[in-house]
FIMIGU-566030 format. One record per residue (C-alpha): residue number from 1; residue in three letters; x, y, z. Coordinates in steps of 0.02 Angstrom, whole numbers. Layout:
BEGIN
R/num/residu/xx/yy/zz
R/NUM/ALA/X/Y/Z
...
% end
This chain:
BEGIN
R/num/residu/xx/yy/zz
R/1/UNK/5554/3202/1209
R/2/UNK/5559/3274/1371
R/3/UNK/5364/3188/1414
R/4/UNK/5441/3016/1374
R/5/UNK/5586/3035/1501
R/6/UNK/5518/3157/1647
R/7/UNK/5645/3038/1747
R/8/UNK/5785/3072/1667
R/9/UNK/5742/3274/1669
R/10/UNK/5731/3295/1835
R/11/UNK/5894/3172/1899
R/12/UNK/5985/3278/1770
R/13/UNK/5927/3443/1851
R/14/UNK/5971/3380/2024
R/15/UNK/6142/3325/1957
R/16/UNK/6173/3491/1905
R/17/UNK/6116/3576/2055
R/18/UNK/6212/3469/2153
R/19/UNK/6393/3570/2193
R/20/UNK/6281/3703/2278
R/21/UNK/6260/3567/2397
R/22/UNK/6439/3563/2389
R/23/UNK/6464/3748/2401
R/24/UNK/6346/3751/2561
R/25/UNK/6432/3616/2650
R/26/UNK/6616/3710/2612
R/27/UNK/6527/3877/2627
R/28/UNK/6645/3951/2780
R/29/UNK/6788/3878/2699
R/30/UNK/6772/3946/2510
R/31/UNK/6850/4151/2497
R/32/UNK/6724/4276/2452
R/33/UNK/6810/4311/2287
R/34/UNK/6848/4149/2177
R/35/UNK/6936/4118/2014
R/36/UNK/6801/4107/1882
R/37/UNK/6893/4128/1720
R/38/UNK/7080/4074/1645
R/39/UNK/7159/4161/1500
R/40/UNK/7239/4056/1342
R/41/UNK/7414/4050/1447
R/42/UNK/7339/3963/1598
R/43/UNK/7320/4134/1707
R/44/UNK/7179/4172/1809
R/45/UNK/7110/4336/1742
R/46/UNK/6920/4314/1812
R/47/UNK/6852/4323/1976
R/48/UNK/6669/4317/2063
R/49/UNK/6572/4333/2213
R/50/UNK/6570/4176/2302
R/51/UNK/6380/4180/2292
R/52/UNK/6375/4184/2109
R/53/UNK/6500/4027/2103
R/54/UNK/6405/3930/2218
R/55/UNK/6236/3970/2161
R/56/UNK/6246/4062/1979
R/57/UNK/6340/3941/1903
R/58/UNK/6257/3785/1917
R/59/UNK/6075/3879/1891
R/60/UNK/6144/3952/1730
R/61/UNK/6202/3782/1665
R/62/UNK/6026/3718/1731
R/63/UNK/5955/3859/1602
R/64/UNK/6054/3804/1464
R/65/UNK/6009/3627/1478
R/66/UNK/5821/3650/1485
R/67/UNK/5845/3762/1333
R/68/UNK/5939/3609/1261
R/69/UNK/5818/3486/1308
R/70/UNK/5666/3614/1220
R/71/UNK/5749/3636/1072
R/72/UNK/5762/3468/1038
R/73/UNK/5580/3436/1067
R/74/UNK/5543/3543/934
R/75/UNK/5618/3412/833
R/76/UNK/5471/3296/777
R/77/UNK/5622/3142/731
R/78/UNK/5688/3163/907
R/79/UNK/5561/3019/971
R/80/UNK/5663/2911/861
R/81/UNK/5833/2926/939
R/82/UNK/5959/2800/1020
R/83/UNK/5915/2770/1210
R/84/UNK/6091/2787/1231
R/85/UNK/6090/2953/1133
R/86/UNK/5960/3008/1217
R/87/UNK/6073/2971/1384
R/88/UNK/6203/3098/1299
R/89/UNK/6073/3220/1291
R/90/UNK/6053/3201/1469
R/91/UNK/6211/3194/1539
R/92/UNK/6309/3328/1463
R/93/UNK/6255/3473/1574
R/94/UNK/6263/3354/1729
R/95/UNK/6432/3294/1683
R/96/UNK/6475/3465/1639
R/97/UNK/6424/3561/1784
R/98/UNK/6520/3438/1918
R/99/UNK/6680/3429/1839
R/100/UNK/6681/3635/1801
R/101/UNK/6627/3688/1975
R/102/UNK/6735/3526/2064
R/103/UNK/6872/3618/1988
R/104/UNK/6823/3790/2041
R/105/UNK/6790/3717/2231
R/106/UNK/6976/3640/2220
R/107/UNK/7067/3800/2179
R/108/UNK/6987/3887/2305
R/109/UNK/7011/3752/2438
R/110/UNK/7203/3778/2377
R/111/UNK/7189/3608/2276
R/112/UNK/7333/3627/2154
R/113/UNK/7286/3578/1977
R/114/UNK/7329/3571/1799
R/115/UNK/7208/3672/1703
R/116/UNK/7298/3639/1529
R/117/UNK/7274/3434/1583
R/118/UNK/7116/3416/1660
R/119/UNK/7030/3507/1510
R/120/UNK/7098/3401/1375
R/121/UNK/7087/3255/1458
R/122/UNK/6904/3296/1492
R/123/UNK/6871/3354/1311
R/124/UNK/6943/3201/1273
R/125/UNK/6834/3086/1357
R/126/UNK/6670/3188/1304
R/127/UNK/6734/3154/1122
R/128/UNK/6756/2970/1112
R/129/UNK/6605/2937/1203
R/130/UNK/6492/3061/1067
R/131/UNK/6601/2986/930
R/132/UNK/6549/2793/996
R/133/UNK/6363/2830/976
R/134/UNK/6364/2975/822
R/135/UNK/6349/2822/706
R/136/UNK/6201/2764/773
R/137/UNK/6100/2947/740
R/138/UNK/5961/2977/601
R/139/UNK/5910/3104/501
R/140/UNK/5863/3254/601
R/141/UNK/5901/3428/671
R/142/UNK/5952/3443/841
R/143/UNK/6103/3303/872
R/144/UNK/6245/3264/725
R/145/UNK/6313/3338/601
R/146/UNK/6180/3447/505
R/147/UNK/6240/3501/342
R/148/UNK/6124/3533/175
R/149/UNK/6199/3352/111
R/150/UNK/6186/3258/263
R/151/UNK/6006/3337/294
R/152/UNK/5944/3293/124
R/153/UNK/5990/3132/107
R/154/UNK/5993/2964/229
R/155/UNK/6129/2885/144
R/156/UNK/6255/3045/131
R/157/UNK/6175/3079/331
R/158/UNK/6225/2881/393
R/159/UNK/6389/2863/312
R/160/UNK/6462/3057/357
R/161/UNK/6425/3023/515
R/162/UNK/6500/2831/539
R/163/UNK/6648/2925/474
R/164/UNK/6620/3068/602
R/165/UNK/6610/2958/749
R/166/UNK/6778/2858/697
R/167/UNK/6866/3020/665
R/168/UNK/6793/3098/812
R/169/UNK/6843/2933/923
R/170/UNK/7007/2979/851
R/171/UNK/6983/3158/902
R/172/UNK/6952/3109/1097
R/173/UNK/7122/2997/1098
R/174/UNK/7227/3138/1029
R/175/UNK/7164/3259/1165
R/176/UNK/7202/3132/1303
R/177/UNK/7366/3124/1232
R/178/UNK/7386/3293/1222
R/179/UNK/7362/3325/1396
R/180/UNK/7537/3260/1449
R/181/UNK/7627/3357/1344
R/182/UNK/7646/3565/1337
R/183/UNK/7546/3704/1313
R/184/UNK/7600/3742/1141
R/185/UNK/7587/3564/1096
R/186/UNK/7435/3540/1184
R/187/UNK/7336/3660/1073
R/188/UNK/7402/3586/920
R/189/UNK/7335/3433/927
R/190/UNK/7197/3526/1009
R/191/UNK/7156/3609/831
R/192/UNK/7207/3435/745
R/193/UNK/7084/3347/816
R/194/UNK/6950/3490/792
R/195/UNK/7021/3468/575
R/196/UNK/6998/3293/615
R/197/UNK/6813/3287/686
R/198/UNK/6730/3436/585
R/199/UNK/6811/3493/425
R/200/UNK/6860/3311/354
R/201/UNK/6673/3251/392
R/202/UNK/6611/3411/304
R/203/UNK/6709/3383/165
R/204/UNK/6686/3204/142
R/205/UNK/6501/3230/156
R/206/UNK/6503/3367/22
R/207/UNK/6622/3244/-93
R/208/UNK/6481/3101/-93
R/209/UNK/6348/3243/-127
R/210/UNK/6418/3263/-287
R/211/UNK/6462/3090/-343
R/212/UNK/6264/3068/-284
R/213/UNK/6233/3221/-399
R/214/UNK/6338/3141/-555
R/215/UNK/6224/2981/-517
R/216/UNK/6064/3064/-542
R/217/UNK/6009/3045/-359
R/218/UNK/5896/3181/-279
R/219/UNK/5939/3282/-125
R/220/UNK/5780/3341/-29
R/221/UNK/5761/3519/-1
R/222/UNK/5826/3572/178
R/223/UNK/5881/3764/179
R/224/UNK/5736/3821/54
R/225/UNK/5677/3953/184
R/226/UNK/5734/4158/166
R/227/UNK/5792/4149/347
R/228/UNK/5875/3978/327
R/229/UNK/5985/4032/176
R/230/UNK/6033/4169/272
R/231/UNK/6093/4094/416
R/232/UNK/6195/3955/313
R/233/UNK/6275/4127/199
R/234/UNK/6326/4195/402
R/235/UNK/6383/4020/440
R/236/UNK/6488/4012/295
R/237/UNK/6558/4164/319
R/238/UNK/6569/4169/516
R/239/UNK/6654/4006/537
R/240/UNK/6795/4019/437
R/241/UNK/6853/4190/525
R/242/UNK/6831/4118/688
R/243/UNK/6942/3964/645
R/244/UNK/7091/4100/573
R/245/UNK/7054/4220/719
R/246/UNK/7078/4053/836
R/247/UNK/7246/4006/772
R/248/UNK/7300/4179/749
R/249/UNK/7275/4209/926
R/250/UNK/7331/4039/1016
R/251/UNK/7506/4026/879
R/252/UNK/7574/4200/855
R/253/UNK/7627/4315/978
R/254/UNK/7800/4407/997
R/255/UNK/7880/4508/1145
R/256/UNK/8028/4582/1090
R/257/UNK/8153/4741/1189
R/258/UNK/8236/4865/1091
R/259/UNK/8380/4971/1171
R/260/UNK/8384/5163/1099
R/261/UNK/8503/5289/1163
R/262/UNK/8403/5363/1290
R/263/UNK/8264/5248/1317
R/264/UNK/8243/5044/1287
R/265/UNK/8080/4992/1199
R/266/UNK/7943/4848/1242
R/267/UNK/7829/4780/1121
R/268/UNK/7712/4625/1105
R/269/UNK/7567/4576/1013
R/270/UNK/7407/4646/1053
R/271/UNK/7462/4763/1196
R/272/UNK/7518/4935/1213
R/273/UNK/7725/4990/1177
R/274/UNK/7843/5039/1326
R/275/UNK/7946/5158/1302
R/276/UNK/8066/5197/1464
R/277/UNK/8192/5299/1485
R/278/UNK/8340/5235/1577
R/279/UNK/8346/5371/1682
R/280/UNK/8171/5318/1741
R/281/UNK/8259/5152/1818
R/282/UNK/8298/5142/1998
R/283/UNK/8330/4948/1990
R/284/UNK/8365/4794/1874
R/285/UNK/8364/4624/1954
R/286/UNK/8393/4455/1861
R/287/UNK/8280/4290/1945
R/288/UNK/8265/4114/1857
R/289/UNK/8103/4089/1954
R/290/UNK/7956/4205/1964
R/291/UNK/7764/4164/2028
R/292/UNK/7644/4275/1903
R/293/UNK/7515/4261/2016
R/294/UNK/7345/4323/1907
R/295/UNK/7311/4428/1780
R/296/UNK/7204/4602/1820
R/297/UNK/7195/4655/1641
R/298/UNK/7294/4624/1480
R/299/UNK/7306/4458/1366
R/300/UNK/7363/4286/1376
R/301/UNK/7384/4150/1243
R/302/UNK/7499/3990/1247
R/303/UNK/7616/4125/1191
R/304/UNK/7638/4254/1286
R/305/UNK/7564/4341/1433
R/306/UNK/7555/4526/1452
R/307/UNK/7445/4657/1541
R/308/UNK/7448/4715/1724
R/309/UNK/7472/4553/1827
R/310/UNK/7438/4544/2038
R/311/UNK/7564/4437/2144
R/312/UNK/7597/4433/2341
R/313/UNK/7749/4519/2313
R/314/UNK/7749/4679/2187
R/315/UNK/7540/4701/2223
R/316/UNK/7491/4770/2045
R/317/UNK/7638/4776/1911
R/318/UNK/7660/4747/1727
R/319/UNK/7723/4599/1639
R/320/UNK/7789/4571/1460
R/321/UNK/7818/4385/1440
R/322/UNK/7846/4226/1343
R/323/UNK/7716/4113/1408
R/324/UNK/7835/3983/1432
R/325/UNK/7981/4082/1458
R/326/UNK/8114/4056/1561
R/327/UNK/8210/4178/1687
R/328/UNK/8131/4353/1711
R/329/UNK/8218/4548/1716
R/330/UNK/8120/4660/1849
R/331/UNK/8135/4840/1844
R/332/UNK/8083/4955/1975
R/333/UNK/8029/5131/1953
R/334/UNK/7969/5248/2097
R/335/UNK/7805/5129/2147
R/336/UNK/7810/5040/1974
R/337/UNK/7866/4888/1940
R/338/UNK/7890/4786/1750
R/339/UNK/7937/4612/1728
R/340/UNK/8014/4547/1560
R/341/UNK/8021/4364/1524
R/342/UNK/8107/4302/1356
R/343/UNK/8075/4143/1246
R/344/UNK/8235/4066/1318
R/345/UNK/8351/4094/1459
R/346/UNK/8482/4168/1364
R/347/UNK/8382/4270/1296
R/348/UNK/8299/4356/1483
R/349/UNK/8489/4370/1520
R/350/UNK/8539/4446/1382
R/351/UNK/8397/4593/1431
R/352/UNK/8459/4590/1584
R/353/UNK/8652/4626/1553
R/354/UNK/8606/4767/1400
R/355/UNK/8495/4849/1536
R/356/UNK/8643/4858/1661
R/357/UNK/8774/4935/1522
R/358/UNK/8606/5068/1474
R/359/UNK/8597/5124/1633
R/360/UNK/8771/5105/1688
R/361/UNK/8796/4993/1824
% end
């Protein structure tokens, strides 16, 4: 494949190279630590060397494209494909690489932009443009959707995957959607439109496998290998526990504060328990507004946030929080300070005013 277009390998390796151009030209003005990495509530939680922004970034997308690109050589049908398939090949990683490290260069120029709407929107896009040219696909195994009925037989491979590209089409529109509305809402239509593009293909395609097996029509062999039965026995296994540990992760999530007699407890999903005596308190203070700043360690989901967060004001503290919480209870103690954010603002209030009877002021 790659021998028929040697053009369109190396534009696509200079359009992926080309934000450390960018990153050259800015070089004075970028900080020498930037935000590489965003948790599942929006929070910066990574950082890296300038260096490896500017220059590690784009070469390791260049990697995974060439790896890409040989793969799909190995495929002895790839000679066959759509030219404008064979575009998509080509213009992923490009595509890819500018819009991930223009968004990297705008944060650290102090651009201020919507994570949880560029993404989607972007996802979006990618989507409906795959989905517009899936149809067009034959038989083989490097682009499409490669399952044991598609693979071993033209007819169940064509119309699973004129299916596929409407649903995925589909897919793409709900994501653009999506990108206007919240976080929460956001990821489910997120994971709709992932139902919607993978597991109602797979099932269709499995559904005219056996009406093609009640009809007496032959399925070539695909997985007849050891090594290939055991990789579809992973993949069935694999796939499904990443989908529940997905959901389970982005949906459910509690922070909840229980008052004791001597001491008031904090617990949330996946993190540690609090358990502070009152007499540990020096302060309680009650704000509607509260900047997060980034996360050093801890978890984040589009429910709640918790971990050991860094902001301009407290340097290093601790926050327990509803994602999209409103109001926030800070407590000080000696250097130490913990912030408490509650699904609603009656409910941070309410925190706030049991705290001040506890300790008595």
């Amino acid at each position: 494949m790659i021998k028929n277009h040697k053009k369109k390998a190396v534009i696509s390796s200079i359009l992926i190279l080309l934000p450390v151009l960018f990153g050259l030209i800015f070089w004075n003005q970028l900080p020498e630590s930037m935000v590489s990495h965003w948790g599942g509530d929006g929070v910066a939680d990574g950082t890296a060397p300038k260096a490896f922004v500017v220059f590690g970034m784009p070469l390791m997308l260049l990697a995974i494209h060439w790896l890409c690109l040989g793969l799909t050589c190995l495929d002895k049908k790839s000679a066959q494909y759509h030219n404008k398939l064979v575009m998509i090949t080509y213009g992923i990683m490009p595509v890819l690489s500018i819009v991930v490290n223009g968004i990297l260069y705008g944060l650290a120029l102090g651009a201020e932009l919507n994570l949880f709407m560029l993404l989607p929107a972007f996802l979006g896009v990618m989507f409906i443009i795959i989905g517009n040219y899936m149809p067009k696909t034959t038989r083989n195994r490097s682009m499409g959707i490669k399952l044991r009925w598609t693979m071993g037989n033209d007819e169940n491979w064509q119309k699973t995957h004129r299916l596929g590209g409407r649903l995925q089409v589909v897919s793409g529109v709900l994501l653009l959607i999506s990108a206007t509305f919240s976080v929460e809402v956001s990821i489910g239509m997120l994971v709709a439109a992932i139902i919607l593009a993978i597991v109602v293909p797979t099932v269709y395609s499995y559904m005219l496998y056996r009406k093609h097996k009640a009809q007496g029509i032959e399925y070539e062999p695909v997985f007849d290998k050891k090594q290939d039965k055991v990789a579809l026995w992973i993949a069935r296994i694999a796939v499904p526990l990443i989908l529940v540990f997905v959901v389970v992760v982005m949906f459910v999530g509690d922070v909840s504060v229980t008052f004791e007699t001597e001491k008031f407890v904090v617990k949330a999903s996946f993190s540690e328990t609090l358990n502070i005596p009152y007499e540990n308190i020096d302060s309680v203070e009650f704000r509607e507004e509260f900047a997060a700043g980034s996360r050093y360690m801890g978890f984040g989901s589009p429910t709640i946030s918790t971990g050991i967060f860094q902001n301009e004001e407290f340097g290093q503290y601790t926050l327990y929080a509803y994602t999209n919480g409103e109001g926030c209870v800070i407590l000080r103690q000696d250097d130490n300070v913990l912030v408490i954010v509650g699904k609603t603002l009656e409910e941070t209030k309410g925190i706030y005013e049991s705290l001040l009877i506890k300790i008595g002021k």
